[in-house]
C-alpha positions as a Python dict, from the first residue, in 0.01 Angstrom:
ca = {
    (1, 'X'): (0, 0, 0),
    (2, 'X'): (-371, -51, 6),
    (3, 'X'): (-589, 265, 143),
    (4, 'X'): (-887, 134, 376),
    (5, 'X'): (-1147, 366, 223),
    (6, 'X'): (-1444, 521, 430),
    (7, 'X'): (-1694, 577, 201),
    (8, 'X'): (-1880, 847, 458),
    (9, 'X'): (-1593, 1055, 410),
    (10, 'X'): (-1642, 1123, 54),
    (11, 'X'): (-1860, 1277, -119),
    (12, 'X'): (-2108, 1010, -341),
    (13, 'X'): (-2140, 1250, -627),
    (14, 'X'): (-1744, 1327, -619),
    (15, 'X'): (-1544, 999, -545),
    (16, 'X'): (-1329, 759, -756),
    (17, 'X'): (-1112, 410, -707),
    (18, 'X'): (-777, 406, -646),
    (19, 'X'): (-556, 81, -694),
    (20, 'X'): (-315, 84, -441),
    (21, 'X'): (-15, 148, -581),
    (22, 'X'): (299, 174, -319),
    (23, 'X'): (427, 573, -262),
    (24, 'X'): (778, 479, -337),
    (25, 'X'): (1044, 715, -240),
    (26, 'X'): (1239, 775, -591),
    (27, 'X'): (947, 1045, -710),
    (28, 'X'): (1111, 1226, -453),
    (29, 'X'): (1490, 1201, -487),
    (30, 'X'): (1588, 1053, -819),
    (31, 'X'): (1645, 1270, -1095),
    (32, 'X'): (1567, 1001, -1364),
    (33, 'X'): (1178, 1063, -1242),
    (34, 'X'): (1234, 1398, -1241),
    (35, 'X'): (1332, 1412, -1601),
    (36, 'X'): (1053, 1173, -1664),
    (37, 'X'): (810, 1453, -1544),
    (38, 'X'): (984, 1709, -1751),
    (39, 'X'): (915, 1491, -2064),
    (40, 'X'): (549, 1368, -1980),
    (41, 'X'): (400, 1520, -1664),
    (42, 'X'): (444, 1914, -1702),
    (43, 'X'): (356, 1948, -2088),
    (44, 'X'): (27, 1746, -2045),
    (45, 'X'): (-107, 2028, -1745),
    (46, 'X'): (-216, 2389, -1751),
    (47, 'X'): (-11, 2595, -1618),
    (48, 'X'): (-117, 2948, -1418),
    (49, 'X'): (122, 3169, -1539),
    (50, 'X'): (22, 3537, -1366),
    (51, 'X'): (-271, 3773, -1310),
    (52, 'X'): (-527, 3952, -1615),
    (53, 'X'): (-445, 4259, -1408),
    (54, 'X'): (-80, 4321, -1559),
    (55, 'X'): (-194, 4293, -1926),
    (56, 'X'): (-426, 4533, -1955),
    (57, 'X'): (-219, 4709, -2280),
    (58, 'X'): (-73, 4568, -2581),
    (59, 'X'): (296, 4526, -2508),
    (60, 'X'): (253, 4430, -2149),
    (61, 'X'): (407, 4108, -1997),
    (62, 'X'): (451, 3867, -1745),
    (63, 'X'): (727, 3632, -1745),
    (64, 'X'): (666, 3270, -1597),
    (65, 'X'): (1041, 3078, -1515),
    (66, 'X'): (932, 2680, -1503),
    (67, 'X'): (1171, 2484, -1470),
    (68, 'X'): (1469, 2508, -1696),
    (69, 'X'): (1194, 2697, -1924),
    (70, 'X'): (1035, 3026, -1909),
    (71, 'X'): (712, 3149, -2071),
    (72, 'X'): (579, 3514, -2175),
    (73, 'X'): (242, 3641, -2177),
    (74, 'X'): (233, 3936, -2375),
    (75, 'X'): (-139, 4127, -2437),
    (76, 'X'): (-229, 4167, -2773),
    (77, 'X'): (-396, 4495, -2958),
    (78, 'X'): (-749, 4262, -2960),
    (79, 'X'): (-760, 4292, -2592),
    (80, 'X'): (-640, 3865, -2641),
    (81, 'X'): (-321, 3687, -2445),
    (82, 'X'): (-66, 3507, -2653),
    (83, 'X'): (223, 3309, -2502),
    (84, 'X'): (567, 3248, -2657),
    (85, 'X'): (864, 3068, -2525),
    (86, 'X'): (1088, 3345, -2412),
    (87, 'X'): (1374, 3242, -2633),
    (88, 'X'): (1479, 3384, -2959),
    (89, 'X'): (1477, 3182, -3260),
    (90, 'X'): (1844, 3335, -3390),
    (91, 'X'): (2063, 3146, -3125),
    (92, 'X'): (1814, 3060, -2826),
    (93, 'X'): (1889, 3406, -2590),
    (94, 'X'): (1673, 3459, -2349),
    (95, 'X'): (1488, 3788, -2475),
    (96, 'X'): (1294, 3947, -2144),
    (97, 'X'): (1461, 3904, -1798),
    (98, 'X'): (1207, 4138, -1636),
    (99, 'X'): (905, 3928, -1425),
    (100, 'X'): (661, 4190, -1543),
    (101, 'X'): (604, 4534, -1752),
    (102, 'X'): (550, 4724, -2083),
    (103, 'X'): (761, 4687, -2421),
    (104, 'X'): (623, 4796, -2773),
    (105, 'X'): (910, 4575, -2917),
    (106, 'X'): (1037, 4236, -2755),
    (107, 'X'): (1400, 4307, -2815),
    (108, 'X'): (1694, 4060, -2785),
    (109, 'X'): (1975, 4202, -2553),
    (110, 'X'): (2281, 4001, -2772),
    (111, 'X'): (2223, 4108, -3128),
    (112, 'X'): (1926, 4342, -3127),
    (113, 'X'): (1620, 4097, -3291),
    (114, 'X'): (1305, 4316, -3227),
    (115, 'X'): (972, 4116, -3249),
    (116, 'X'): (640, 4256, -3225),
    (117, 'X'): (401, 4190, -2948),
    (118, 'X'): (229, 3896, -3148),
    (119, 'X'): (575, 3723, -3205),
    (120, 'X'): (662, 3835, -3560),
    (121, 'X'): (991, 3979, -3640),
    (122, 'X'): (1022, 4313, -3709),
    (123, 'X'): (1382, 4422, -3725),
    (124, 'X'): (1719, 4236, -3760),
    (125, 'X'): (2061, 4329, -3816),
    (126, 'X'): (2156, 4323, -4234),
    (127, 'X'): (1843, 4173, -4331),
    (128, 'X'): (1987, 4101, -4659),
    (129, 'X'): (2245, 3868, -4537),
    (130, 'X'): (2031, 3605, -4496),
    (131, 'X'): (1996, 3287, -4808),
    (132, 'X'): (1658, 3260, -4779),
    (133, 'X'): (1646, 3692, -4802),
    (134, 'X'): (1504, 3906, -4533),
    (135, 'X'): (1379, 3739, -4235),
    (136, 'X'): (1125, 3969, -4093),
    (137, 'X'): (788, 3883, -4111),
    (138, 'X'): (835, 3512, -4173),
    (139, 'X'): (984, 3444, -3825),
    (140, 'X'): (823, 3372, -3529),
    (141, 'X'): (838, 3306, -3165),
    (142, 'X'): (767, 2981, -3089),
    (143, 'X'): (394, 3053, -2915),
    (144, 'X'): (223, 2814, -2638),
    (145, 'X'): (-155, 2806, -2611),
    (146, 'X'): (-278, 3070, -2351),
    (147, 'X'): (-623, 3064, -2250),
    (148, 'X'): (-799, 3263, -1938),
    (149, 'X'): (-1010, 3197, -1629),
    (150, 'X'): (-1123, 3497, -1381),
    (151, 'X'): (-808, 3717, -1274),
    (152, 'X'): (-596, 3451, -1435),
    (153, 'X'): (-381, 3385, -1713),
    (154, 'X'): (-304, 2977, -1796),
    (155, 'X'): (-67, 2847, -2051),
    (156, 'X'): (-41, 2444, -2155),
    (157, 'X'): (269, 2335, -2409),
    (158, 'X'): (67, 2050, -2542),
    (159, 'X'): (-179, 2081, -2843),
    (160, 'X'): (-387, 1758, -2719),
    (161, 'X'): (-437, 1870, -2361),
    (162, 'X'): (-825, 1963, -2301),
    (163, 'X'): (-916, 2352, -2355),
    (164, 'X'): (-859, 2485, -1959),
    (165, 'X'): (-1262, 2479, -1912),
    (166, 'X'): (-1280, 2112, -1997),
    (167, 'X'): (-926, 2048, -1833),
    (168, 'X'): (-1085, 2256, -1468),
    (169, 'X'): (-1343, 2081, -1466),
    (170, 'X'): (-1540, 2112, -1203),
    (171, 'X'): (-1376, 2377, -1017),
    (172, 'X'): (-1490, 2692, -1272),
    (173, 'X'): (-1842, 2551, -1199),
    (174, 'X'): (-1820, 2538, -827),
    (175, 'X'): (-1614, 2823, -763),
    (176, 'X'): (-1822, 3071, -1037),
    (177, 'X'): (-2052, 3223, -705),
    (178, 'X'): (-1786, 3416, -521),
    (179, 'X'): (-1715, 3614, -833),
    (180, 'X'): (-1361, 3655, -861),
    (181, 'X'): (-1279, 3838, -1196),
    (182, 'X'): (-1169, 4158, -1065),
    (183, 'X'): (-1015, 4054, -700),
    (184, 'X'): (-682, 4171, -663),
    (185, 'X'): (-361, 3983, -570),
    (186, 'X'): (-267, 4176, -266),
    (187, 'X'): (-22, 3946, -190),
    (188, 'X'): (246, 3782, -422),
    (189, 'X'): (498, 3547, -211),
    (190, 'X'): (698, 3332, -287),
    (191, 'X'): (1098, 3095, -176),
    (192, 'X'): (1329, 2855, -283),
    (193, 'X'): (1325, 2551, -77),
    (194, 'X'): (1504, 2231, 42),
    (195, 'X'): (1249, 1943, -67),
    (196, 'X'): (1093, 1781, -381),
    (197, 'X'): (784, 1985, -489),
    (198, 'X'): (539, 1685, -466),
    (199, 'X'): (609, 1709, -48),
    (200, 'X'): (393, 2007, -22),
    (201, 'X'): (139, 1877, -254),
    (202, 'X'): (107, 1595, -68),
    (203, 'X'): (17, 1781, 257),
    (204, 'X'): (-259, 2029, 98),
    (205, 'X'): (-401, 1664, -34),
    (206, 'X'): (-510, 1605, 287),
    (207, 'X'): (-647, 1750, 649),
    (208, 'X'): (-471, 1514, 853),
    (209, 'X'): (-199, 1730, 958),
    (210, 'X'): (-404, 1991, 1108),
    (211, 'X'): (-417, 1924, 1486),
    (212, 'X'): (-28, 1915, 1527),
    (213, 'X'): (50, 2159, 1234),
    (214, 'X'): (-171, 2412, 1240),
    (215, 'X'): (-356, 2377, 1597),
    (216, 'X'): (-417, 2736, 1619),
    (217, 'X'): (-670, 2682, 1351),
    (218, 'X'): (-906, 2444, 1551),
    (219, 'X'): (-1054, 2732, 1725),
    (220, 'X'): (-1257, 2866, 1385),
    (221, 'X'): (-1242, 2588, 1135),
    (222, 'X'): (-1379, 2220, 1244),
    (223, 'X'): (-1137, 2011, 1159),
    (224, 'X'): (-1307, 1700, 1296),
    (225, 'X'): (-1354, 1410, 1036),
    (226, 'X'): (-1663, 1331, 1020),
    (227, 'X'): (-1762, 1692, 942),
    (228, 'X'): (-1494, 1712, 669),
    (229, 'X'): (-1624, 1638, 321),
    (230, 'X'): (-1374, 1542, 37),
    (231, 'X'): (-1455, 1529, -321),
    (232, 'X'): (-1254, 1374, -612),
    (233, 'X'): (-1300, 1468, -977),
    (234, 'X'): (-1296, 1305, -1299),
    (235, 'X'): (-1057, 1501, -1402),
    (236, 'X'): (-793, 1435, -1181),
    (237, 'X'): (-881, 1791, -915),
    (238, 'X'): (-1003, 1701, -616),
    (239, 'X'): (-1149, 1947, -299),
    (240, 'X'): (-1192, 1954, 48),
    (241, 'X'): (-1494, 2134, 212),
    (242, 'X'): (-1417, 2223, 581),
    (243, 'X'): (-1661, 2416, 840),
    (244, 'X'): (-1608, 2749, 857),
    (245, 'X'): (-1752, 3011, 1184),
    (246, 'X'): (-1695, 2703, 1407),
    (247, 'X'): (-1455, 2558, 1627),
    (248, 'X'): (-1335, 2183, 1592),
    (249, 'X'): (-1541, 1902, 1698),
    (250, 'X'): (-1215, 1699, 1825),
    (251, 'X'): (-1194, 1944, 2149),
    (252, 'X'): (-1504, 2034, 2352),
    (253, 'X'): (-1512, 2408, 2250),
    (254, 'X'): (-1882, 2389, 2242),
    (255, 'X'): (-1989, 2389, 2616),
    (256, 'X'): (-1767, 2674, 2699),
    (257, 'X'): (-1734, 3052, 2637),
    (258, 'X'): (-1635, 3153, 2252),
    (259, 'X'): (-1276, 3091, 2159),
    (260, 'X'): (-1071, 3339, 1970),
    (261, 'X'): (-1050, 3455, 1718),
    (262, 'X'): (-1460, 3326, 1686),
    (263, 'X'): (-1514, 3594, 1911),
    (264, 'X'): (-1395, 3829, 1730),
    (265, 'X'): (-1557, 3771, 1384),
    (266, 'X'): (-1845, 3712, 1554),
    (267, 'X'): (-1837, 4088, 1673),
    (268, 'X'): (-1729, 4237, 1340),
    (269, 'X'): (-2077, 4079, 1222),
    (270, 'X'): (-2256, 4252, 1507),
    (271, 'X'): (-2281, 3929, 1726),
    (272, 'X'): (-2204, 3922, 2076),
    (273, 'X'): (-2019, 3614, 2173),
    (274, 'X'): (-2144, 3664, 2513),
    (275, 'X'): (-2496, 3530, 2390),
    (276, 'X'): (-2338, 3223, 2236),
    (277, 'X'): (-2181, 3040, 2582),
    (278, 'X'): (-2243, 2692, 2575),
    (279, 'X'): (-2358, 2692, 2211),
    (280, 'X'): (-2084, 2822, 2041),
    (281, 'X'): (-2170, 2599, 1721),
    (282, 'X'): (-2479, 2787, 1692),
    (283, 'X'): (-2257, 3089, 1579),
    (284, 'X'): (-2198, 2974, 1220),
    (285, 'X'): (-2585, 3045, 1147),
    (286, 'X'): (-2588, 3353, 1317),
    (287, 'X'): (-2296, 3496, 1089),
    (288, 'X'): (-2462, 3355, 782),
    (289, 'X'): (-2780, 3548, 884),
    (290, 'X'): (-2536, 3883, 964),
    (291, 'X'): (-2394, 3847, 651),
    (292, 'X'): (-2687, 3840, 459),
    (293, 'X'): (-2837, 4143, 637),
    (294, 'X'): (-2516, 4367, 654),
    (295, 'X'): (-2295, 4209, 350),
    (296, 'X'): (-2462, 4421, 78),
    (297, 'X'): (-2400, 4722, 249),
    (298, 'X'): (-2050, 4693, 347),
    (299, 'X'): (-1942, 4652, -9),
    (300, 'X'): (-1966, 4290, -39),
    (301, 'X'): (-2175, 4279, -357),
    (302, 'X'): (-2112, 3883, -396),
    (303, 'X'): (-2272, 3750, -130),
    (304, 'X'): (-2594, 3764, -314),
    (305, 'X'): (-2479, 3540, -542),
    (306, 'X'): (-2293, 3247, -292),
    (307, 'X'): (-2454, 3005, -109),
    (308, 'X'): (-2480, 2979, 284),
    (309, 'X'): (-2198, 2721, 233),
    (310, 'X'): (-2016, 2928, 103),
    (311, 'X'): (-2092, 3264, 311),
    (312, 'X'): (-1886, 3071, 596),
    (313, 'X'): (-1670, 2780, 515),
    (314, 'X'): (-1353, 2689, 346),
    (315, 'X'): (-1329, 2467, 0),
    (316, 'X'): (-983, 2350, -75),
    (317, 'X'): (-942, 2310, -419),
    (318, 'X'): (-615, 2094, -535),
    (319, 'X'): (-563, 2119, -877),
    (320, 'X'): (-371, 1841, -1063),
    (321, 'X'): (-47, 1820, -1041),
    (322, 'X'): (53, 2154, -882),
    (323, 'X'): (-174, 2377, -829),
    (324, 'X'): (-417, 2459, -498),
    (325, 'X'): (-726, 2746, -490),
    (326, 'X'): (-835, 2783, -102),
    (327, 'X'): (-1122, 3015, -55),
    (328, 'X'): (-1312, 3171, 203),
    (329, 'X'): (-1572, 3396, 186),
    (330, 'X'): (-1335, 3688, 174),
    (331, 'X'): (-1031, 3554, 53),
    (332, 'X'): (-858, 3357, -212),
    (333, 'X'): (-513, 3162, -116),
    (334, 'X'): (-330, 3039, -446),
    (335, 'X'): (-50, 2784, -327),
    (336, 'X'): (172, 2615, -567),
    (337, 'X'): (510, 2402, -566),
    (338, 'X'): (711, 2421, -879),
    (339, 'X'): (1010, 2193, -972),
    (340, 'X'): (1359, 2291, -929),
    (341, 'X'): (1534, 2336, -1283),
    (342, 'X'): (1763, 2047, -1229),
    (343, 'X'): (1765, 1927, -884),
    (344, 'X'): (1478, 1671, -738),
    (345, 'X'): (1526, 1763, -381),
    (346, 'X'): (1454, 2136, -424),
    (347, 'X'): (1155, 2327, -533),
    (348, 'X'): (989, 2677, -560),
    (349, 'X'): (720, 2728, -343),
    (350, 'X'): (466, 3028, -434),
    (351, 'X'): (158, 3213, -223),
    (352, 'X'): (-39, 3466, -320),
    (353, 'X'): (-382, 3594, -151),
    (354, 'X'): (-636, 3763, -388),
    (355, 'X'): (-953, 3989, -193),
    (356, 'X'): (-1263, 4116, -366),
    (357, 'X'): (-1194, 4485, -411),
    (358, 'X'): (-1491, 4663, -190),
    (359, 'X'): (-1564, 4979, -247),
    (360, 'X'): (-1400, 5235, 26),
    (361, 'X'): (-1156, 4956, 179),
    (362, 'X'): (-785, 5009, 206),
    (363, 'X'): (-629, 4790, 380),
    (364, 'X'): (-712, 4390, 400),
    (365, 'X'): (-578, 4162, 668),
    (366, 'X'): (-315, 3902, 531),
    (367, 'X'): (-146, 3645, 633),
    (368, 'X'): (189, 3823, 718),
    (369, 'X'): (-55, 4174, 866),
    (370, 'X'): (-247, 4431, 751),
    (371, 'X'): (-104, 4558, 415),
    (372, 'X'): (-273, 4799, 142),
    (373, 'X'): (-554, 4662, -75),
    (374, 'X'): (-397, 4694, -407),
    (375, 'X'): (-178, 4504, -655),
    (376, 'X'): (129, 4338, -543),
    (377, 'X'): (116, 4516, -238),
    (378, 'X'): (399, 4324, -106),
    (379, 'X'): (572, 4043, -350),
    (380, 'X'): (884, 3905, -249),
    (381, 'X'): (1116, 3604, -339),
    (382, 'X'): (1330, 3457, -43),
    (383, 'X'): (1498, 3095, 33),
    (384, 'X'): (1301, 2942, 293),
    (385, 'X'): (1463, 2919, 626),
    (386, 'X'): (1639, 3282, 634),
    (387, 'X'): (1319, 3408, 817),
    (388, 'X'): (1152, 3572, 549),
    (389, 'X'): (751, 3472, 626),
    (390, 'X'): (538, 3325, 347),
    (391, 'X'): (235, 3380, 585),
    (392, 'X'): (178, 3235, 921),
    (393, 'X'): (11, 2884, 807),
    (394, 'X'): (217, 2853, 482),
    (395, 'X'): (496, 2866, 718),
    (396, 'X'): (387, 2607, 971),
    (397, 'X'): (337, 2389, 608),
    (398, 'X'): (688, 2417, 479),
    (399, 'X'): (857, 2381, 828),
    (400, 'X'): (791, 1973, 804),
    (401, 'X'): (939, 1981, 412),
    (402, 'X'): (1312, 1978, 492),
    (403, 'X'): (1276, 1695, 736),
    (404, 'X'): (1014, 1481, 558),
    (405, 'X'): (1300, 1520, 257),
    (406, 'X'): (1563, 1375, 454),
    (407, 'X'): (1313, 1142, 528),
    (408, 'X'): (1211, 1050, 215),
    (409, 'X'): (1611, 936, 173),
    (410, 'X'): (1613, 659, 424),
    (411, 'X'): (1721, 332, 382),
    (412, 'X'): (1444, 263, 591),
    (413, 'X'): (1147, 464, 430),
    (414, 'X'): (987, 144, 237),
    (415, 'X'): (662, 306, 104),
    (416, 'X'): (333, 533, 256),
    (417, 'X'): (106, 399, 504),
    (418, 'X'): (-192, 567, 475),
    (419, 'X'): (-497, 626, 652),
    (420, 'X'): (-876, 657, 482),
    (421, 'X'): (-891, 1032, 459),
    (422, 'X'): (-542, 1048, 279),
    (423, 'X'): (-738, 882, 23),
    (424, 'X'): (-685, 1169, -231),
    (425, 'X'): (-288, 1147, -190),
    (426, 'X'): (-304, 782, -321),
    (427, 'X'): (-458, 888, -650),
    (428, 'X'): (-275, 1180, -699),
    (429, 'X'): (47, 993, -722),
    (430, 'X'): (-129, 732, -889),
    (431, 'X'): (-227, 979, -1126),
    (432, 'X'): (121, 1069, -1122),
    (433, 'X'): (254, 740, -1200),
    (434, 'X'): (48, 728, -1491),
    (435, 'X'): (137, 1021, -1686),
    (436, 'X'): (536, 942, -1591),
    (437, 'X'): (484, 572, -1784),
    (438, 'X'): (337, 774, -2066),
    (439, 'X'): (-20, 702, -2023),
    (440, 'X'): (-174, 1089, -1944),
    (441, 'X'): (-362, 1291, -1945),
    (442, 'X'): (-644, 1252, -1777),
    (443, 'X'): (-981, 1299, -2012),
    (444, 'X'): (-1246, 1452, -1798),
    (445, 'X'): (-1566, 1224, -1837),
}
């Protein structure tokens, strides 16, 4: 299906062709393309595997399930990461079952294999029984490459993927200013769900869905197009910038008294909404002037490095194939869809919210309430639909997944039809189409 393209929608340093190919519906139910992105799609990516802030000793872990596979981080003595498979080389047991903690020795639970935090063997059961003689010290776990990027820890199976600074590019780059090495995951959520993985990825590809999905929103973020700017990478990322401190352009907020919740930011900045009716768009500059007045004081050392852009609006950053960064000023949303192990139509959905740590705060404002601002504060796995929330707009997101699924089965469902500014949905999957033939990864110009 051919995308009409508006070229004033897109960024002219940050735009690239797309071909047209038709969004069929078998990416979404068969399990033959499933198995053809286990094979060429998810070995050929980076992968963000957990937070910097669990491995701050040798011995500590995170485990990372993907899939029918599961990865561990382990720190090293060096102050390094290292990443092994989390199966033992004696019969193929899965050796940690905990998602997180502290073990001098990796030991295996069936006969007692103990391997040391780099992934050599250390102890076995009658070493000397063994033709080649004593296996410790000559085995290993089977290691993954592991690199890092601000709070996070990324693994990649592939030895030919780009290092993850070449492979990011340009999101490191563009999102270097808010500073987010030591924020802290406040918020770790995440639910099994009824639809293919790509469903969700599709939606945070594009903005169209905001007015009936998220309406709520309108009243702080423009959503109107021709304000939105979209930007697509070399490298197979793309972004979305989106006005921030201002309500939408598609209603006539502007001529009237201050909506909320506008009102209310405006007033934590020390503006009174009061002196903004009839020109509520001219609060944006107002808070970017607050901001750069009161920020430093209140503990938010970073605004002296961000620009006014980024003071007050909202940069969507989807990250090829899986993997989407949305920051505000204040906040970091990490949202990601992960494949079922072996069925098409399900997935694992994940959100977690990072916040700078300012000095003398306690509490940050989330998505499901007020909680405490330290690690994990609240992490939680549920299946989606038994009421559990994954945050108020992650929830409005995965309420459309089910039925879009069903959807996606019709008889009748011959291909997308898709507007201009879903532009960045058409190359993802054509993208997507090219690394299931074979033909990935992408090499960042």
């Amino acid at each position: 299906m051919t995308v009409q393209d508006n070229k004033s929608r897109y960024s002219p340093d940050f735009d690239m062709p797309v071909r047209g190919d038709t969004i069929t519906a078998d990416r979404y139910i068969s399990r033959d393309w499933m198995d053809k992105e286990g094979q060429n799609l998810w070995p050929k990516v980076w992968h963000l595997g957990g937070m910097l802030a669990e491995l701050e000793e040798e011995g500590d872990f995170i485990r990372h399930d993907f899939g029918k596979d599961s990865i561990l981080m382990i720190a090293q003595a060096d102050g390094s990461v290292r990443a092994f498979y989390n199966s033992c080389p004696h019969r193929g047991n899965r050796l940690v079952l905990g998602d997180a903690g502290s073990l001098p020795r990796i030991t295996c639970g069936y006969h007692g294999w103990q391997f040391t935090p780099d992934g050599v063997l250390a102890k076995v059961q009658d070493p000397d029984d063994f033709a080649g003689g004593n296996p410790c010290g000559k085995v290993h776990l089977s290691e993954l490459r592991c690199e890092t990027w601000g709070p996070f820890v990324f693994w990649c199976m592939d030895d030919d993927v780009p290092p993850l600074a070449q492979w990011m590019a340009p999101l490191q780059e563009r999102l270097a200013n808010y500073g987010l090495d030591n924020w802290v995951r406040v918020l770790k959520l995440s639910c099994d769900a009824e639809f293919n993985w790509k469903v969700i990825r599709d939606n945070f590809n594009e903005s169209y869905h905001l007015p009936t999905i998220h309406p709520e929103l309108a009243t702080f973020i423009n959503d109107g197009l021709p304000t939105t700017v979209f930007e697509m990478y070399p490298s197979g990322h793309n972004a979305m910038w989106m006005i921030g401190h201002q309500a939408t352009t598609r209603v006539d907020y502007h001529s009237a008294e201050v909506p909320a919740p506008l009102d209310d930011i405006a007033r934590a900045w020390g503006i009174d909404p009061a002196d903004y009716q009839g020109r509520t768009g001219e609060i944006r500059a107002a808070v970017i002037a607050a901001k750069r007045k009161l920020g430093p004081e209140r503990g938010y050392t970073m605004y002296e490095h961000m620009t006014d852009q980024q003071l007050v609006d909202y940069f969507h950053c989807t990250l090829f194939p899986n993997l989407t960064l949305t920051m505000s000023p204040e906040q970091m949303q990490v949202l990601r869809t992960e494949p079922h192990p072996t069925d098409p139509e399900k997935c694992v959905f994940q959100h977690w919210c990072l916040y700078p740590p300012v000095k003398g705060m306690k509490e940050v404002v989330t998505p499901i309430g007020t909680v405490p601002l330290r690690h994990d504060a609240v992490a939680r796995h549920s299946r989606y639909g038994d009421g559990v929330s994954l945050g108020f707009v992650a929830d409005q997101d995965l309420s459309i997944g089910t039925t879009q699924q069903q959807g996606l089965n019709s008889r009748g469902f011959k291909g997308c039809i898709l507007p201009g500014q879903e532009k960045r949905i058409q190359r993802f999957h054509e993208l997507l189409n090219d690394y299931v033939a074979g033909k990935g990864p992408v090499q960042p110009a």
